[in-house]
C-alpha positions in Angstrom: -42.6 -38.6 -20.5 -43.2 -35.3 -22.6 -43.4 -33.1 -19.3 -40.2 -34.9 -17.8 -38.3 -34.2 -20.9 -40.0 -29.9 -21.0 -39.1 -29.7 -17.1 -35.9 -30.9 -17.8 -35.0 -28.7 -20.3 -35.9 -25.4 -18.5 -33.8 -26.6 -15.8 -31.0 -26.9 -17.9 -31.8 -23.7 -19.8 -32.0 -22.3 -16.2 -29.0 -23.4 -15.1 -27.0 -22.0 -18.5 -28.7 -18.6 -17.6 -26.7 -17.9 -14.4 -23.4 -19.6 -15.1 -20.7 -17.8 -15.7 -17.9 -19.2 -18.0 -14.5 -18.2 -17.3 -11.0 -18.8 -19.0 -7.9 -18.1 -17.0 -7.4 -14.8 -18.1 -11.0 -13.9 -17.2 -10.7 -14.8 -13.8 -7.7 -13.0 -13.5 -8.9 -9.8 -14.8 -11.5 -9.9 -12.6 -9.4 -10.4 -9.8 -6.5 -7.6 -10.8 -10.1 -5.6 -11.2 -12.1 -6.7 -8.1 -10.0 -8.8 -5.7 -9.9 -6.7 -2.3 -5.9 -6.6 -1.9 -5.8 -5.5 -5.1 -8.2 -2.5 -4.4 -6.5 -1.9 -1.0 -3.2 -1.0 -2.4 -4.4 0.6 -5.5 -5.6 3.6 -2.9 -2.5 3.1 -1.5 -0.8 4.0 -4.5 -3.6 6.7 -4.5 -2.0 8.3 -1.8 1.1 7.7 -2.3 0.3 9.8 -5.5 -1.0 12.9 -3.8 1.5 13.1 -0.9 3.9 13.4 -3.8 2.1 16.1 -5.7 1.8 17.8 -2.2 5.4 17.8 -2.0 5.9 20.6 -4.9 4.2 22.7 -1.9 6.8 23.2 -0.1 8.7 24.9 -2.8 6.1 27.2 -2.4 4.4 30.7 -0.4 2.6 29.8 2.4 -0.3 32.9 3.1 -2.2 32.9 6.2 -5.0 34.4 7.1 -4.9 35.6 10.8 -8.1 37.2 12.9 -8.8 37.6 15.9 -11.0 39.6 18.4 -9.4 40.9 21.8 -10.8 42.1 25.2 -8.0 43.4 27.6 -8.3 43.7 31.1 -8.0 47.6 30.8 -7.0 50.3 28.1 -3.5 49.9 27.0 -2.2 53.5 27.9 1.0 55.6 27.6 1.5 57.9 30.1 4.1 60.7 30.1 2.8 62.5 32.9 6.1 62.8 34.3 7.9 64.3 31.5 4.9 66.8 31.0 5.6 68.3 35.2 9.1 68.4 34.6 9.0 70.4 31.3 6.6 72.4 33.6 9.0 73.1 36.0 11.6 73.2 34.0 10.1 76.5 32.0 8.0 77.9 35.1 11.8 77.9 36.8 13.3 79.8 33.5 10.2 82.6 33.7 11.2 83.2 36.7 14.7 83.7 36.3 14.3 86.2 33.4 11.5 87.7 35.5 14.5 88.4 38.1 17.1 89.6 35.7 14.6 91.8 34.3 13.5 93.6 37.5 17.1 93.9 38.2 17.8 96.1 35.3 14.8 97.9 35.1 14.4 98.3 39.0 18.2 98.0 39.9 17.3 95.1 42.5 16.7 91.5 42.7 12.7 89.7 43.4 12.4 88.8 47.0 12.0 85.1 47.4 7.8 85.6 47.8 8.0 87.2 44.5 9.3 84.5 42.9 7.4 82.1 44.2 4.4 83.9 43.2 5.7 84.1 39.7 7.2 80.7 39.7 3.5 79.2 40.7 1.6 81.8 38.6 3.8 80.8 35.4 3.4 77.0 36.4 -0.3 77.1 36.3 -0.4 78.8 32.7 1.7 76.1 31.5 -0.2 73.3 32.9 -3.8 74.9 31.8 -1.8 75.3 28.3 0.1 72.4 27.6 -2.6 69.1 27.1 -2.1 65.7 29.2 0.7 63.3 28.0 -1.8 60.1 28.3 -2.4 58.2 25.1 -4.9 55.6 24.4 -2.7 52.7 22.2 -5.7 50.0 22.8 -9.1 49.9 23.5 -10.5 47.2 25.9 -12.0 45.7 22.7 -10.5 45.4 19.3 -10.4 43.4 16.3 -7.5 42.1 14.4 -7.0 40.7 11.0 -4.2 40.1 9.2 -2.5 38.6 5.9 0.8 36.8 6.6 3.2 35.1 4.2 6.3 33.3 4.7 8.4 32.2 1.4 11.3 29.6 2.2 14.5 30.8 0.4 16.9 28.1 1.9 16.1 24.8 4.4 19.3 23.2 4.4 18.7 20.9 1.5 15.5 19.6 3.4 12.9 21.1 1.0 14.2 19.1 -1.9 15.3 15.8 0.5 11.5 15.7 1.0 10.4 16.0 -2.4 13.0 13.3 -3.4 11.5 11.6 -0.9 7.9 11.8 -1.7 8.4 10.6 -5.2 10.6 7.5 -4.4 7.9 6.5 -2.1 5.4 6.8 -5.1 7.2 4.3 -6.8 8.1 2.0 -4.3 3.9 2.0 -4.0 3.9 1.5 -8.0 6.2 -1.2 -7.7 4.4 -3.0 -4.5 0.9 -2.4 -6.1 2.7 -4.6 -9.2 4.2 -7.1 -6.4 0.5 -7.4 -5.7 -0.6 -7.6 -8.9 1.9 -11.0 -9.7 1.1 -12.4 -6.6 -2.8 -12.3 -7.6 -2.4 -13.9 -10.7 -0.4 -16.5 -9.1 -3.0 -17.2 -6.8 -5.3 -16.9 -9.3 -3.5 -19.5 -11.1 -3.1 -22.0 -8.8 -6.4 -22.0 -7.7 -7.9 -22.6 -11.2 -5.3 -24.8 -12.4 -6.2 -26.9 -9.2 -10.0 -26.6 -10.0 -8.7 -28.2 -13.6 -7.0 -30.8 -12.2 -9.4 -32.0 -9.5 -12.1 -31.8 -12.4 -10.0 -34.3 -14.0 -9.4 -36.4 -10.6 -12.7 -36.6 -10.4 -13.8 -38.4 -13.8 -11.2 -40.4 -13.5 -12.5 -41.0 -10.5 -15.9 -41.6 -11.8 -14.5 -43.6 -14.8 -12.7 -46.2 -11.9 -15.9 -46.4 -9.9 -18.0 -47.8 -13.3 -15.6 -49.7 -14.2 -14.8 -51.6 -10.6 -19.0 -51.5 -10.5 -18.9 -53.3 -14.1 -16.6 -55.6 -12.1 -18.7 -56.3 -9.5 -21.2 -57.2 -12.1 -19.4 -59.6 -13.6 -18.1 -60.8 -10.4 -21.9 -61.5 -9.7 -22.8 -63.0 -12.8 -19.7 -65.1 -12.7 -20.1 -66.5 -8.6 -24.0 -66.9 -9.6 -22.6 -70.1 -12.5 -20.1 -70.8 -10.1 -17.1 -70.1 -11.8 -15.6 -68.2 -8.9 -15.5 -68.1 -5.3 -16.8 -65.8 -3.1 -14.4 -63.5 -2.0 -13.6 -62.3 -5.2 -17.3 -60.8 -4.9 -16.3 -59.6 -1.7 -12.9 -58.2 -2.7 -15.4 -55.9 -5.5 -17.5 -54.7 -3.2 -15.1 -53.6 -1.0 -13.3 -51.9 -3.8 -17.0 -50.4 -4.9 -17.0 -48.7 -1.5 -13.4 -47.6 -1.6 -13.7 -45.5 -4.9 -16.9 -44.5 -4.0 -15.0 -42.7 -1.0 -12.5 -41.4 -3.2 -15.0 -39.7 -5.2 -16.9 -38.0 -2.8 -13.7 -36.7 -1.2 -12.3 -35.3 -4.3 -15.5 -34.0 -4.8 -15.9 -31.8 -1.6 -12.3 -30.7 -2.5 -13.8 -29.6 -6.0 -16.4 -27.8 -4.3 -13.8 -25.6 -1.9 -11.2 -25.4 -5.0 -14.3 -23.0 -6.8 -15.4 -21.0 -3.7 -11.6 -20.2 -3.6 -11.6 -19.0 -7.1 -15.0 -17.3 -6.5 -13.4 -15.3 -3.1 -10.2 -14.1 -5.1 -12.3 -12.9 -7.9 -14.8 -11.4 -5.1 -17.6 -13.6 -6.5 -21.1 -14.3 -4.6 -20.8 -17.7 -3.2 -24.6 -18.4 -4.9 -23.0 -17.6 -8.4 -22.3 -20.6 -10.7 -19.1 -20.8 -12.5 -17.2 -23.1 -15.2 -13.8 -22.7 -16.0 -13.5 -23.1 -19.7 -9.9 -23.9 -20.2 -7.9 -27.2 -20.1 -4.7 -28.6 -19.1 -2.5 -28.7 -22.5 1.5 -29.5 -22.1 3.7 -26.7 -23.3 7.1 -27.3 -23.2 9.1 -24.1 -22.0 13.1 -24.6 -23.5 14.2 -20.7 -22.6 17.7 -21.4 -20.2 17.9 -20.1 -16.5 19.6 -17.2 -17.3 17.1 -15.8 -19.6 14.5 -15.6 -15.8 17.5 -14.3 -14.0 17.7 -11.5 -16.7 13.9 -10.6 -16.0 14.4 -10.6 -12.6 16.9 -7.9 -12.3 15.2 -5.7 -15.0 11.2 -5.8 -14.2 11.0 -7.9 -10.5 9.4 -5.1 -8.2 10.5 -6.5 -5.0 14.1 -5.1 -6.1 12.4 -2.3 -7.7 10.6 -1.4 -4.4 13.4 -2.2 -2.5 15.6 0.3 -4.4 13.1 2.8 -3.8 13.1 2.3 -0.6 17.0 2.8 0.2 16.4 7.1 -2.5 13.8 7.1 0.7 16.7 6.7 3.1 19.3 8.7 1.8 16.7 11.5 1.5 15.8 11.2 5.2 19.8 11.7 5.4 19.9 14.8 3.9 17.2 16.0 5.6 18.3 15.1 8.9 21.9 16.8 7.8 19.7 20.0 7.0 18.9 20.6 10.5 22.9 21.5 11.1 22.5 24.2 8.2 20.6 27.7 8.7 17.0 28.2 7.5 16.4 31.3 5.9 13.2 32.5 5.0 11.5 36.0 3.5 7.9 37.3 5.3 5.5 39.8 4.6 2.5 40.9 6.7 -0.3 43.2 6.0 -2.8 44.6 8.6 -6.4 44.4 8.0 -7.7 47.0 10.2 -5.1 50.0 10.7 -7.7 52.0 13.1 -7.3 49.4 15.6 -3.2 49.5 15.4 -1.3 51.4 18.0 1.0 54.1 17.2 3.9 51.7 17.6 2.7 48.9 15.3 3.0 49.4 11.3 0.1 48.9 8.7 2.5 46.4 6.7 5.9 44.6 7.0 8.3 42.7 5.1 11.5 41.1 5.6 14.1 38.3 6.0 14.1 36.0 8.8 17.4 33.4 9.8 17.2 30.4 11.8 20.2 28.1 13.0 20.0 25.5 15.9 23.1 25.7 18.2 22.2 23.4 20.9 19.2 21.1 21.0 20.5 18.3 23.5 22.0 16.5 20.8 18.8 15.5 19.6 19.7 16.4 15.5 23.0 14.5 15.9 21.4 11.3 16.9 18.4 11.7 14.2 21.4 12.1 11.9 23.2 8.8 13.1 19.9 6.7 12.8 19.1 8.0 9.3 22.4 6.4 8.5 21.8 3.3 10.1 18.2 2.9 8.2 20.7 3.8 5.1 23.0 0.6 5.7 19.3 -1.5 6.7 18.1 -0.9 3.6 21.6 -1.6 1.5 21.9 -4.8 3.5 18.0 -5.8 2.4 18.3 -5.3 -1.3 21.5 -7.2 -0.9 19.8 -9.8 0.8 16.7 -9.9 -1.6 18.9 -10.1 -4.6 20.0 -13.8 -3.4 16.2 -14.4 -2.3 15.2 -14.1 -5.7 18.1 -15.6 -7.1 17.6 -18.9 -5.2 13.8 -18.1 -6.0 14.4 -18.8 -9.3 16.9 -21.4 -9.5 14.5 -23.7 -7.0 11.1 -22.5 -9.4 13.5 -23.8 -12.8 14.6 -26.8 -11.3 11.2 -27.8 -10.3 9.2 -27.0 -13.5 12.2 -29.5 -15.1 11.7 -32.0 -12.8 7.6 -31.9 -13.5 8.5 -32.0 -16.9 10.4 -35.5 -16.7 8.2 -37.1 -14.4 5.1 -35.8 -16.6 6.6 -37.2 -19.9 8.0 -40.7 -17.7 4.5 -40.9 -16.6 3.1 -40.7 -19.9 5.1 -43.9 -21.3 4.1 -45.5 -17.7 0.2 -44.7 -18.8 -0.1 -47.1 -21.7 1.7 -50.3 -19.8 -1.0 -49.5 -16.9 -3.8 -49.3 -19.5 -2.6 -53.0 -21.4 -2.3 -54.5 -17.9 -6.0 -53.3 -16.8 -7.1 -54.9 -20.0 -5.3 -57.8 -19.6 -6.3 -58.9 -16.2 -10.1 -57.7 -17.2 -9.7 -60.3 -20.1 -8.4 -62.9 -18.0 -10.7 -62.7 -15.2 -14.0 -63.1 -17.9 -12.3 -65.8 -19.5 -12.1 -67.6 -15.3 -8.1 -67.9 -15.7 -7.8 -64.3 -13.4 -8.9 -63.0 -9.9 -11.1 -60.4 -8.8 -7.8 -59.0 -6.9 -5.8 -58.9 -10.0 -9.0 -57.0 -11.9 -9.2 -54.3 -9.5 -5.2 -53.9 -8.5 -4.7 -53.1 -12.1 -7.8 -51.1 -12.3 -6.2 -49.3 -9.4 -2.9 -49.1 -10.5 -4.5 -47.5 -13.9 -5.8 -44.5 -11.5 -2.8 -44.0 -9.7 -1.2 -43.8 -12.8 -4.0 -40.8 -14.1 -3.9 -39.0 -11.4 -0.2 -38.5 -10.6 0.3 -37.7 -14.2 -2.7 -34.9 -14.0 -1.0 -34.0 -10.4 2.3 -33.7 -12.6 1.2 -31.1 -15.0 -0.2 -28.9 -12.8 2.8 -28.8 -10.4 4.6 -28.2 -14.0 2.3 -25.2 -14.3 2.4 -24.3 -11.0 6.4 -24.0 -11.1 6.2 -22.4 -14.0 3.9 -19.6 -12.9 5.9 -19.2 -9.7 8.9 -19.0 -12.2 7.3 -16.1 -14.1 6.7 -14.6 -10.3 10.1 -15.0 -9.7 11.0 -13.2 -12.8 8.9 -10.1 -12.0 6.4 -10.7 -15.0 3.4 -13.1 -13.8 1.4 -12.2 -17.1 3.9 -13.3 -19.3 2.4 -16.9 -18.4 -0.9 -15.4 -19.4 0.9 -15.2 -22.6 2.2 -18.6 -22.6 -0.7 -20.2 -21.9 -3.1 -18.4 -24.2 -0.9 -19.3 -26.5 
């Protein structure tokens, strides 16, 4: 008996070890920490962040770096051979001439034409041994290149700024869906451990019904063994024996799924052991209607998101108009390696460059029409998901108030279901009842248990789909820490 009662300690003390006790809040922070579509839109956000900061780049120099090595089919020459022989010509032919009109003063008669030919050709091939080839290399075969380039834009059109309007409203339509994320976790969060409450609850009950119809049964026994009853009441026991006995093991396996649910949103191993430390408390919420539909136009980030979402479009406006308006840009360029430049080509350049579309095949004017038509899309949605939320909240109010009434009904229901059991119980010991009676009311008594726990957590259910509604899902953190 000793070693029964050691053994069963260290299992206990085992047991204790690796369990992890949660409240609400707990599991939630976990999951807003943890949970996988959480994660996957916080790197969303991520890069939603540094597309924006890449934005500012634009406003910016862009320097390049440009090399290259070349190989050309031949030398890239100039040749001016043909101005060099007509130059020739042109001062062998004058030589001659003053060759002439000298001889005719001197002499008193004009060269024959063999004498100027002789002088013509003699005076040709001086000049030509004199004056050097007009060939010039400007490239080798081979040469290297390397140059610096930069390009500053000085005006896009309006385009430069559409896109850095544009950048940062899609940041915070991110920030706001990361949030839309966020509530929608907790809700989920909620649900499922207000559900794993409540079936927790089912469950004893259950429990509670199966001893006592077993009890019954019992007495039933004891009661048909001296006679005092017939038969069938036994029967009708045993039948109700196995019928909660059903009940229990169903609600169980439901128990079982409602944890792993809580253990995959809080990305839990399925082997880990958990116990949810909190407990379903009624806490009446009297703040009117129009205090929710106050929250939801100041802090729900659907709108938010949305709104976002329609700066996006009017920027892609603008920048589509930019494309009907002249880019203008200043450039610079510096050459790396001068020995390899030409004679025509300059070490370094700078100037202004100008850039306006005149035809394109319409192609700009029909962006330009379907930015405006993503303009009224988006107009049309955040009209669209102002009513959403608006019927959103009136349907998530109503229902928490209906809860609420058929909780507090079901409460005064409770205790004429409780005198009844007891009643018929007392009546069927004293041999005035039947066994039918016993276990309708015992019956009765659980359906009475469980719609009441079934009506609190739909009242906490609404009311966390309320606060969802609203834009602020941890505000029902607040009110039920609290």
């Amino acid at each position: 008996m000793k070693n029964k009662v050691i053994i069963g300690l260290l299992l206990f003390l085992q047991t204790s070890a690796f369990c992890q006790q949660l409240t609400l809040s707990e599991a939630v922070d976990l999951a807003l920490r943890n949970n996988e579509k959480v994660l996957q839109y916080k790197s969303k956000l991520k890069s939603k962040e540094y597309e924006n900061l890449s934005a500012w780049g634009n406003f910016l120099p862009s320097i390049n770096f440009q090399g290259s090595y070349n190989h050309l089919d031949d030398k890239l020459l100039i040749d001016l051979s043909p101005i060099r022989n007509v130059i020739i010509q042109l001062q062998a032919k004058n030589q001659t001439e003053l060759a002439n009109i000298s001889n005719i003063i001197n002499a008193g008669s004009a060269l024959t034409d063999a004498q100027k030919q002789y002088i013509f050709n003699q005076t040709s091939s001086a000049l030509n041994a004199a004056i050097p080839p007009f060939v010039e290399t400007l490239k080798n075969q081979d040469y290297n290149s390397a140059s610096i380039i930069g390009i500053q834009p000085l005006f896009a059109g309006g385009k430069i700024i559409a896109a850095k309007k544009y950048s940062s409203a899609e940041e915070k339509a991110s920030r706001y869906e990361f949030e839309k994320i966020k509530n929608e976790t907790i809700s989920e969060v909620t649900k499922a451990y207000m559900q794993n409450l409540i079936l927790k609850e089912i469950v004893t009950t259950r429990k509670n019904v199966l001893s006592a119809i077993k009890q019954h049964q019992k007495n039933a026994q004891c009661l048909l063994d001296q006679g005092l009853i017939a038969k069938n009441n036994l029967l009708r026991a045993e039948v109700a024996v196995a019928e909660a006995e059903r009940n229990l093991l169903n609600d169980q396996n439901i128990l079982e799924l409602s944890e792993l649910a809580i253990k995959s949103l809080i990305s839990f191993d399925d082997s880990v052991k958990i116990e949810l430390t909190d407990s379903l408390k009624f806490v009446e919420i009297k703040e009117p209607i129009e205090i929710f539909l106050a929250k939801a136009e100041n802090n729900q980030p659907i709108l938010k998101m949305i709104e976002q979402k329609k700066i996006s479009a009017e920027q892609n406006y603008n920048a589509a108009r930019s494309e009907f308006l002249p880019q203008i840009a200043a450039f610079g360029k510096y050459e790396l390696y001068p020995q390899y430049l030409s004679a025509l080509e300059p070490r370094w350049a700078v100037g202004i460059q100008a850039k306006l579309n005149i035809f394109n095949g319409f192609k700009d004017y029909l962006k330009l029409q379907n930015a405006s038509a993503v303009e009224e899309e988006v107009d049309h949605i955040l009209k669209g998901s102002e009513k959403n939320i608006k019927l959103w909240i009136n349907k998530s109010f109503r229902d928490l108030k209906n809860n609420q009434a058929e909780f507090e009904k079901l409460n005064k229901t409770l205790e004429l279901a409780e005198e009844n059991f007891r009643q018929n119980s007392k009546r069927f010991n004293n041999g005035l009842g039947t066994s039918l009676e016993v276990i309708d009311s015992r019956l009765a008594l659980e359906k009475v248990e469980i719609e009441i726990s079934a009506a609190l957590f739909n009242y906490y259910i609404s009311l966390s789909d309320l606060e969802n509604a609203a834009g602020e899902s941890e505000e029902f953190l607040n009110i039920w820490n609290n």
